[in-house]
NUDRENTOR-772058 format. One line per field, with one value per residue (C-alpha): residue number from 1; x, y, z. Coordinates in Angstrom, 2 decimals. Layout:
% residues N
num NUM/...
c1 X/...
c2 Y/...
c3 Z/...
This chain:
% residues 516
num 1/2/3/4/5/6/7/8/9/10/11/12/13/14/15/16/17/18/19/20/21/22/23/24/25/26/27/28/29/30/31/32/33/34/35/36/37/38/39/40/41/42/43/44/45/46/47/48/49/50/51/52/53/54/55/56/57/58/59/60/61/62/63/64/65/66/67/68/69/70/71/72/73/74/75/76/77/78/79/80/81/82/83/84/85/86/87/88/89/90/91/92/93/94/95/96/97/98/99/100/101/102/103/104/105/106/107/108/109/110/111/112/113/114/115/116/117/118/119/120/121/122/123/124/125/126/127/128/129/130/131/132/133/134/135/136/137/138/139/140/141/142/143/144/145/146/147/148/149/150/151/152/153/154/155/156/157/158/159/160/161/162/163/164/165/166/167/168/169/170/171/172/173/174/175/176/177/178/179/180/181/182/183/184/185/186/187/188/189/190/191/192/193/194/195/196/197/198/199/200/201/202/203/204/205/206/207/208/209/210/211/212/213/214/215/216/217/218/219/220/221/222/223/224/225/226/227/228/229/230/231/232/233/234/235/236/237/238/239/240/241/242/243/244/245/246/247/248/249/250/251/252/253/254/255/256/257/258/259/260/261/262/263/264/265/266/267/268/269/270/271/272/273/274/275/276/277/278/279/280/281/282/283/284/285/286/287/288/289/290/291/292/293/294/295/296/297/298/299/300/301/302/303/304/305/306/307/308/309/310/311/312/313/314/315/316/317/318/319/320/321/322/323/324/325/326/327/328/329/330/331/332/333/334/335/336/337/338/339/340/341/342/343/344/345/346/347/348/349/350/351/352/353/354/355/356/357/358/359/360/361/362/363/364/365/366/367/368/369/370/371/372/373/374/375/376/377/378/379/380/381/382/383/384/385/386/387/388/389/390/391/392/393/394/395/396/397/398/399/400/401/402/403/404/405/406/407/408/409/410/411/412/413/414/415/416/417/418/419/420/421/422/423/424/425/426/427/428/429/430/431/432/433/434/435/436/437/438/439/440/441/442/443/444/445/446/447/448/449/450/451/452/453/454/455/456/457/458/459/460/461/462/463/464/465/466/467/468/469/470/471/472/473/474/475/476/477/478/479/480/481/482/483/484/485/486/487/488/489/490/491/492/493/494/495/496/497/498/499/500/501/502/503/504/505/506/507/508/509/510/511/512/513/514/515/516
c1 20.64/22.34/25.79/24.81/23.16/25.69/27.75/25.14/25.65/28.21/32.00/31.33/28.30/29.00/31.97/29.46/27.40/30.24/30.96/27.48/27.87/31.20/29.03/26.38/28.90/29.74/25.85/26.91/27.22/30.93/32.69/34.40/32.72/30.79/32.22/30.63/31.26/32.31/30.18/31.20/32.23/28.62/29.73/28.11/31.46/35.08/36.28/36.09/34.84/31.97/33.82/33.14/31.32/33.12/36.70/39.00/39.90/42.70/41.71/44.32/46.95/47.21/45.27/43.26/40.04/36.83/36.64/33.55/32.75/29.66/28.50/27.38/28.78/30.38/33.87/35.33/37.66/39.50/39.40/43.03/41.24/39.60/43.25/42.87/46.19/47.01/50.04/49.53/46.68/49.04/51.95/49.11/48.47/51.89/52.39/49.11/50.80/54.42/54.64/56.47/54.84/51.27/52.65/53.41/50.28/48.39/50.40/49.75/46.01/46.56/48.28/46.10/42.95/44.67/45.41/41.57/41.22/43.50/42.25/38.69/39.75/42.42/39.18/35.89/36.61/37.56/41.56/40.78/44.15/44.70/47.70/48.82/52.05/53.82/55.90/58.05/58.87/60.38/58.68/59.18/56.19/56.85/56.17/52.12/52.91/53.10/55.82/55.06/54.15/56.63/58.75/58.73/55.57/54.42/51.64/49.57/47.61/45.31/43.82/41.94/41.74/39.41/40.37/38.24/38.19/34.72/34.31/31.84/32.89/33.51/37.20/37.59/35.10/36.96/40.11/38.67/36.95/40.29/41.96/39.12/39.46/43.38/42.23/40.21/43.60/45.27/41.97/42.47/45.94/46.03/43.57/45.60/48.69/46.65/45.67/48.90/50.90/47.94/47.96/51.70/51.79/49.23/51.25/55.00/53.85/52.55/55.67/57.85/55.74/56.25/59.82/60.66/58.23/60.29/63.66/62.48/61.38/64.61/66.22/64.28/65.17/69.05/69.02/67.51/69.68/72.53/71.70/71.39/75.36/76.56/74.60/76.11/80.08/79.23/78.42/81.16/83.54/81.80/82.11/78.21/78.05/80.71/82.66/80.52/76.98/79.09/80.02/76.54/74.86/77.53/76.38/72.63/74.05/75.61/72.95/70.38/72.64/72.61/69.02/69.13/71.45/68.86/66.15/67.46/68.63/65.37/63.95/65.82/65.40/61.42/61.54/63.25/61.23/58.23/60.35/60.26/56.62/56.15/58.52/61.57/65.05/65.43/67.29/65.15/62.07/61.11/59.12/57.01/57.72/54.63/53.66/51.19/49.52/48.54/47.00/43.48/41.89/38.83/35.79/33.32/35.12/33.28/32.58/31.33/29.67/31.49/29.26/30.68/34.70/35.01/33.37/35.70/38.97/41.13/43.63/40.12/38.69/41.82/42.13/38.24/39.35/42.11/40.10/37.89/40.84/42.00/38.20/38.55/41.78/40.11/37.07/40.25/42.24/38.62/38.11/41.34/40.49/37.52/37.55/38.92/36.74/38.14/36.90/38.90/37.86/39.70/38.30/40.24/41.98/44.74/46.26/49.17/49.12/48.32/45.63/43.91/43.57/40.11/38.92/35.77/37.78/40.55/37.95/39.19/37.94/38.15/36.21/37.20/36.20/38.44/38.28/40.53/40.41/43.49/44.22/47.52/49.85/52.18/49.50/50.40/46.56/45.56/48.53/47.52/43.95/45.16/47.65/44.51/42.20/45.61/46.02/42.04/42.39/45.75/43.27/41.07/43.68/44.78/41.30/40.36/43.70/43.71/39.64/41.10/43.80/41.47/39.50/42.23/43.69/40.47/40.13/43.46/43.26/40.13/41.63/44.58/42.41/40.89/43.26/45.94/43.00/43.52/47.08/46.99/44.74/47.73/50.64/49.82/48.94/52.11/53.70/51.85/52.85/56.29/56.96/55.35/57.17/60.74/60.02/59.58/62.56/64.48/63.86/64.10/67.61/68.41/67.73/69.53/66.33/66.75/69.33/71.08/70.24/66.38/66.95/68.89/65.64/63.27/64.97/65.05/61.21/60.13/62.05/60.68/57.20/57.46/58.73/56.09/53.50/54.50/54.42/50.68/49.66/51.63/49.72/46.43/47.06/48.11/45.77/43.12/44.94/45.00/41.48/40.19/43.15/41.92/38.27/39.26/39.98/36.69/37.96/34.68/33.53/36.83/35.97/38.36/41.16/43.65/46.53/46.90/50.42/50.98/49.98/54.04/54.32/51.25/52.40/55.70/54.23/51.88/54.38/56.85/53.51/52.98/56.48/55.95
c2 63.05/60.66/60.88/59.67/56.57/55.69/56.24/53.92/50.63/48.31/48.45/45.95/47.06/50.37/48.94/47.09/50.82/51.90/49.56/50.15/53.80/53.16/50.94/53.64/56.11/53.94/54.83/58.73/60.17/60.23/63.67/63.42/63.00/59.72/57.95/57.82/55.05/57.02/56.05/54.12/55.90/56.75/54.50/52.33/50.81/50.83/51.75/54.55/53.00/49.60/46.53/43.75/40.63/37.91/38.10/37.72/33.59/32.25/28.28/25.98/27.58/28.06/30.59/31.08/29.43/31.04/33.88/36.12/38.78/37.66/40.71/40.89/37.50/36.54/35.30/31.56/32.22/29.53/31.32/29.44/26.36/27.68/27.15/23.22/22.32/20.45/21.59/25.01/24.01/22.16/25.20/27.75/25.20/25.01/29.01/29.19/27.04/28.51/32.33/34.20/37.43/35.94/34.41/37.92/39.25/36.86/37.49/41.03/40.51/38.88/40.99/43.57/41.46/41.46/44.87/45.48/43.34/45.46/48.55/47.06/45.84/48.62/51.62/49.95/48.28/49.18/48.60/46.06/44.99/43.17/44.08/42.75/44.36/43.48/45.96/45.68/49.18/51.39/54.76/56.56/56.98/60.72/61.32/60.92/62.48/59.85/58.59/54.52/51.67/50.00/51.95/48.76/47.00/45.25/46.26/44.54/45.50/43.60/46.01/45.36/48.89/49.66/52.62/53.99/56.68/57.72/57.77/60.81/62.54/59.12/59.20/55.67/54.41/56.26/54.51/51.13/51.95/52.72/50.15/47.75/49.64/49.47/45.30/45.47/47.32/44.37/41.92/43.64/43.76/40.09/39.75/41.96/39.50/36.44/38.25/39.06/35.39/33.90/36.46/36.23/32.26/32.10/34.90/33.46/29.93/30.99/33.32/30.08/28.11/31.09/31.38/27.29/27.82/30.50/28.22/25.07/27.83/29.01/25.66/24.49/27.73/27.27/23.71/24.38/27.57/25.18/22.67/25.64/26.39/22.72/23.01/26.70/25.20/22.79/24.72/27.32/24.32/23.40/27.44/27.99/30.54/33.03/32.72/36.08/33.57/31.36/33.94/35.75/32.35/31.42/34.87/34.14/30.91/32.93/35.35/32.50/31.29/34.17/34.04/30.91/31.45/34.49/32.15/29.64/32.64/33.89/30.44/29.89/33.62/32.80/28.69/30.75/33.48/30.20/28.25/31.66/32.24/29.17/29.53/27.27/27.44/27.38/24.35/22.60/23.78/20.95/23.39/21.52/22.24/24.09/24.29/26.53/23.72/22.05/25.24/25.85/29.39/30.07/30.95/32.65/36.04/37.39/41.34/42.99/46.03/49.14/50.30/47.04/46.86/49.10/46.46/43.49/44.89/44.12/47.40/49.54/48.10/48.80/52.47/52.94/51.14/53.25/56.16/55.26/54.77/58.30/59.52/57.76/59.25/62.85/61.97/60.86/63.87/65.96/64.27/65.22/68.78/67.66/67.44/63.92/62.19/59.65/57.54/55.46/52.96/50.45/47.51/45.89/45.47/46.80/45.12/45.34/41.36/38.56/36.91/39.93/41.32/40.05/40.89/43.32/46.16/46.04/46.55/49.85/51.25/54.66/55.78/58.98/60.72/63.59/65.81/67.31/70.13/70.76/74.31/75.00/72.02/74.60/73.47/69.99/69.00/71.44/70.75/66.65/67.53/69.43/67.07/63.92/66.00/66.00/62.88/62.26/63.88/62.16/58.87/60.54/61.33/57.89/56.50/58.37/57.16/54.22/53.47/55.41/52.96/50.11/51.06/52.01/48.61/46.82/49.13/48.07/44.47/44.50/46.60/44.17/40.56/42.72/43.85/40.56/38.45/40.43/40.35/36.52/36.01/38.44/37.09/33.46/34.29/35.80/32.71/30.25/32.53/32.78/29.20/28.65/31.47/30.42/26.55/27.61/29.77/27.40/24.71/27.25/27.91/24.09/23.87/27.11/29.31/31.41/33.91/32.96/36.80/35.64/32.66/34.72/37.62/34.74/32.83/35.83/37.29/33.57/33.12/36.99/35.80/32.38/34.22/36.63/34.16/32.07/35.58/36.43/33.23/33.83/37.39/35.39/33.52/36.31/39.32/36.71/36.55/39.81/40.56/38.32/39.75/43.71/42.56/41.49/38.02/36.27/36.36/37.03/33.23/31.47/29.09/29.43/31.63/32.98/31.52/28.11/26.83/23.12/20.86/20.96/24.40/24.48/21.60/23.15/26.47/24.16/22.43/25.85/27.45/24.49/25.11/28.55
c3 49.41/46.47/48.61/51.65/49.84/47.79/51.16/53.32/50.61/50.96/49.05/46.66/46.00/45.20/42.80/40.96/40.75/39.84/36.73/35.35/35.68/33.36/31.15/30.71/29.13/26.47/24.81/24.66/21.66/20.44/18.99/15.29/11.84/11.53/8.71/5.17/2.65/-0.69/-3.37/-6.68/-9.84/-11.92/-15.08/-16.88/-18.88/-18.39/-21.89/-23.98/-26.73/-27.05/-26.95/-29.29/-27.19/-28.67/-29.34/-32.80/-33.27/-34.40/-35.17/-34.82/-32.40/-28.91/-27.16/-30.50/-29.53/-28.73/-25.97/-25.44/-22.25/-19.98/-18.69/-14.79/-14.61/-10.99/-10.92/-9.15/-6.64/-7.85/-11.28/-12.57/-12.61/-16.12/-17.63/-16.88/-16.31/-13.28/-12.76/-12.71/-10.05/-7.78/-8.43/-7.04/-4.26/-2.93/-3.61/-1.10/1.74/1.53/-0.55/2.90/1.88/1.98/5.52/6.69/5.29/7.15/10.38/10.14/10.35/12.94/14.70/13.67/15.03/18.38/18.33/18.28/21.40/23.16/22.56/23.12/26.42/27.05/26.54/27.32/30.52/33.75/35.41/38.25/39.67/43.23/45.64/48.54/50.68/53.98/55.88/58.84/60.14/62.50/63.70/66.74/68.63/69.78/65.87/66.82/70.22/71.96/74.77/74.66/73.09/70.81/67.52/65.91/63.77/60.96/58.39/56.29/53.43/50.66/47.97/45.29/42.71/40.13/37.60/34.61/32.35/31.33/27.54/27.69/24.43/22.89/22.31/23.31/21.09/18.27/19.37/18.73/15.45/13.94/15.35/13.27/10.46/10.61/10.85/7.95/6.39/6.90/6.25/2.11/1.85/2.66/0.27/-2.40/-1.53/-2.59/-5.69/-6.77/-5.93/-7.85/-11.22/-10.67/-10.89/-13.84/-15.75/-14.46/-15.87/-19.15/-19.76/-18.62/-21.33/-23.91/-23.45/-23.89/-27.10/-28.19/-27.45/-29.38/-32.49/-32.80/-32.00/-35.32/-37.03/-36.38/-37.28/-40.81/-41.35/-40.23/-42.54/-45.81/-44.22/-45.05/-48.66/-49.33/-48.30/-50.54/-53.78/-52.41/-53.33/-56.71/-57.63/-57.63/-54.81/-53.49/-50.02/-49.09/-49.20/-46.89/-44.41/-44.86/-43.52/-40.74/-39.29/-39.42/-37.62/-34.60/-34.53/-33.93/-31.29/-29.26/-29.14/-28.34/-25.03/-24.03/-24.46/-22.42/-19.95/-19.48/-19.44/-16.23/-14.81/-15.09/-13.30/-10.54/-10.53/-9.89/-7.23/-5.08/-5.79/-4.36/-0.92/-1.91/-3.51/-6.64/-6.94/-4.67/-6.12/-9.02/-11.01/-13.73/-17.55/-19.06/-22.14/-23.90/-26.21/-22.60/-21.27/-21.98/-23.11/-20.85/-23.25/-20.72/-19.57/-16.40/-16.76/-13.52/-13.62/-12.78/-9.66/-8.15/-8.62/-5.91/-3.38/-5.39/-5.69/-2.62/-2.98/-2.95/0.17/1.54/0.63/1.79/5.09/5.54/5.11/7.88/10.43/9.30/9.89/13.58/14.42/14.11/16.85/18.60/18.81/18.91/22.03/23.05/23.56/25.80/29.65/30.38/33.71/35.76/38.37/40.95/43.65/46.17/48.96/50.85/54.42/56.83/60.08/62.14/62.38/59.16/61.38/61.82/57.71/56.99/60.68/61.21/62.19/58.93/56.05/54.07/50.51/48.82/46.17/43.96/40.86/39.03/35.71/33.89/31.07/29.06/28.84/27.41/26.20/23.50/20.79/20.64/21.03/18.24/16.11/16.38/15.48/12.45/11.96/11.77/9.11/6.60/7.19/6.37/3.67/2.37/2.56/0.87/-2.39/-1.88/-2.19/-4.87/-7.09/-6.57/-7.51/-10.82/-11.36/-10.71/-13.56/-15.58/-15.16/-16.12/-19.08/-19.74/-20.03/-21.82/-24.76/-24.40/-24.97/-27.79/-29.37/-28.49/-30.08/-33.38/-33.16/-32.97/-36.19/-37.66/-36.15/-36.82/-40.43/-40.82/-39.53/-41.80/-44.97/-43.82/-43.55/-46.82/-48.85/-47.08/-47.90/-51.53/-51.83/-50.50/-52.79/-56.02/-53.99/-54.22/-57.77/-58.74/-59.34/-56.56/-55.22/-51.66/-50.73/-51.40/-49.11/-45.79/-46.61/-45.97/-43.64/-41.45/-42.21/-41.25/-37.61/-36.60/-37.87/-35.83/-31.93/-32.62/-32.95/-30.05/-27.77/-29.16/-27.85/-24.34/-24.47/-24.70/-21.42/-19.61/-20.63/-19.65/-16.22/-16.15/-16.60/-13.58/-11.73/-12.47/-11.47/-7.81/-8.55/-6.76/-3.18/-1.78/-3.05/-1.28/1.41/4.24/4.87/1.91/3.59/4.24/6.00/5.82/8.60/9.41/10.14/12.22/14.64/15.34/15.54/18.36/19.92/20.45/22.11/24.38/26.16/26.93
């Protein structure tokens, strides 16, 4: 009874029949393990021990201000802005518009994206394609048994076809939910690129701002040890010091060269290192000078709780979204196994003459439906199904290491801003006595109270005392970086997208599109 109606309806309407009877399949049930978001660690704190609220001060020098933890507090996307310093702002800015990685992060999202619409389009939806053929041929007529008419005709044809494979088992659907997940793969790992260019920028600038301290110390440092030289040559010629106190200080004079050239070395390796953070040539680049007296110390120090890094950390999200691609790709290959059904379907029209194609007597169509059970394929279908719950469970390790390292890393950097505050209050201590105890010996030196070997032991204790305070306060800067780094940074409060090309690059991107 149901094939003779379908068979008494017109061609186009039994396509349209048939496209809802493809659109009905899609609300089967599909075949594979629904995917499960893991849950977050059960912690209530990320270090061993209770961390002290408000940090160890250091009054007077930078990056010794006040700094305390805020616990539950949210973070600002634009989180660098706490450093107020302009320049740093407009460095991060111009990083945002030009870094090439984040550009190829952002292009493989995109591609990604698109990659979704294909498969979307590719699995849900039905093949319609439209032909059209002419033919001039030659056939003898005795071929159908016949002794007359003419061997020679033409034949026209006008077809449209309509193929569809029916998702019953749901492999399709499986198809397109890893190919989103593999988007949201990409979504995070752009994220995780604008992350690292903007930790990488904060902690670049503050070492750049260390280092030139660390120059202009020892600049200081080797003019005053240059300056003891000239008096020691001098009482070398009166006969109130030996030619080994001479020699002794001409070294201490080199020595504080050499760190001098590495200073300025590394000064330079570090303003490159920022031009190509921020896209350009190094000699093109115009990289501000920082300085850490300019660079604020941000007081409030957001804490999230633990439950929630795992939903804030870019490389997470990532892993998790990986894992549910990999959890996909098994209903994929499970479906595999399954009977595939296909259904096929053509209108259209046949003449031996172009006027006569759309006539009454020319309409054609076909209509066919077909299954197919693998049976033996050498085991590749079983060895790919095997092959997709490894590779589950490789996304599963993967997941599982890096929400560890997360935490470790957070754990990290809050040990480090406690225990970098102490070693400021120490180090800059150490500095202030230094100075002090060498400015003293070296006036007892000038009046003959005090040895020369008293004045190269001080000299020496003071310039270790002074680099060492300079890099505390560089550690400052950057554990704090660090910190709103390890938490996720405060993506999820950015308005619009993480990469932002200049207007430039978008018109010529525009007008290239336009010719094709």
């Amino acid at each position: 009874m149901l094939q003779p109606m379908f068979l008494s309806i017109s061609p186009l309407r039994r396509l349209y029949l048939l496209a809802l009877i493809c659109a009905g399949t899609l609300s089967a049930c599909a075949v594979g393990p629904d995917f499960k978001q893991p849950e977050a660690p059960k912690t209530s704190t990320y270090t061993e021990t209770t961390l002290s609220k408000k940090l160890t001060t250091a009054p007077g020098v930078p990056g010794g201000g006040d700094q305390e933890f805020v616990e539950g507090a949210d973070i600002e996307a634009q989180w660098w802005e706490l450093y107020k310093s302009p320049e740093l702002d407009a460095l991060i800015k111009k990083a945002l518009e030009q870094n090439p990685n984040l550009g190829a992060a952002d292009a493989a999202l995109r591609a990604a994206q698109e990659n979704v619409n294909a498969q979307i389009g590719g699995q849900y939806f039905p093949a319609i394609g439209v032909g059209a053929n002419a033919i001039r041929q030659k056939q003898p007529s005795a071929v159908y048994g016949m002794n007359y008419g003419t061997d020679t005709y033409n034949l026209y044809n006008a077809t449209v076809n309509v193929t569809y494979k029916l998702d019953v088992f749901g492999g399709a659907r499986r198809a397109v939910e890893g190919a989103r997940a593999q988007a949201e793969v990409a979504q995070f790992q752009l994220e995780g690129a604008y992350l690292s260019l903007t930790a990488n920028v904060v902690t670049s600038a503050v070492k750049e701002a260390a280092l030139r301290a660390q120059m202009q110390a020892t600049e200081e440092i080797l003019k005053a040890q240059t300056n003891l030289a000239e008096v020691t040559e001098k009482q070398l010629i009166i006969g109130t010091v030996s030619k080994v106190d001479v020699t002794s200080q001409r070294t201490l004079v080199s020595n504080s060269q050499v760190d001098l050239f590495n200073y300025e070395r590394n000064l330079a390796f570090a303003r490159n290192q920022l031009a190509v953070l921020v896209g350009e040539i190094p000699s093109n680049a115009n990289i501000a000078k920082f300085d850490l007296t300019n660079l604020h110390l941000p007081e409030k120090l957001p804490l999230s709780v633990p439950s929630s890094l795992v939903r804030q950390r870019p490389d997470v999200r990532a892993a998790e979204a990986q894992l549910k691609a990999q959890n996909a790709f098994v209903g994929v290959a499970t479906a595999n196994l399954l009977p595939q059904f296909n259904i096929t379907g053509s209108i259209g029209a046949a003449s031996l003459t172009s006027n006569g194609l759309f006539g009454p007597n020319s309409a054609l169509w076909t209509l066919g439906g077909g299954i197919l059970q693998p049976l033996f394929q050498g085991g590749q279908l079983l060895a790919q199904r095997r092959g997709a719950i490894a590779n589950y469970e490789l996304a599963a390790f993967q997941y599982q290491a890096t929400v560890l390292n997360a935490f470790q890393e957070v754990a990290n950097a809050l040990r480090a801003l406690e225990t970098g505050a102490q070693a400021l209050k120490a180090a800059s201590d150490a500095e202030r006595y230094a100075f002090e105890t060498l400015d003293l010996v070296q006036q007892q030196y000038k009046l003959g109270t005090a040895s020369y070997l008293a004045v190269l032991y001080y000299q020496n204790q003071y310039q270790q005392a002074k680099v060492k305070s300079v890099a505390a306060q560089a550690t400052r800067f950057s554990d704090t970086a660090a910190l709103f780094a390890a938490l996720g940074g405060g993506w999820w409060n950015r308005e619009g997208p993480a990469f932002k090309p200049k207007d430039i690059a978008n018109k010529d991107q525009n007008e290239t599109s336009g010719k094709n």
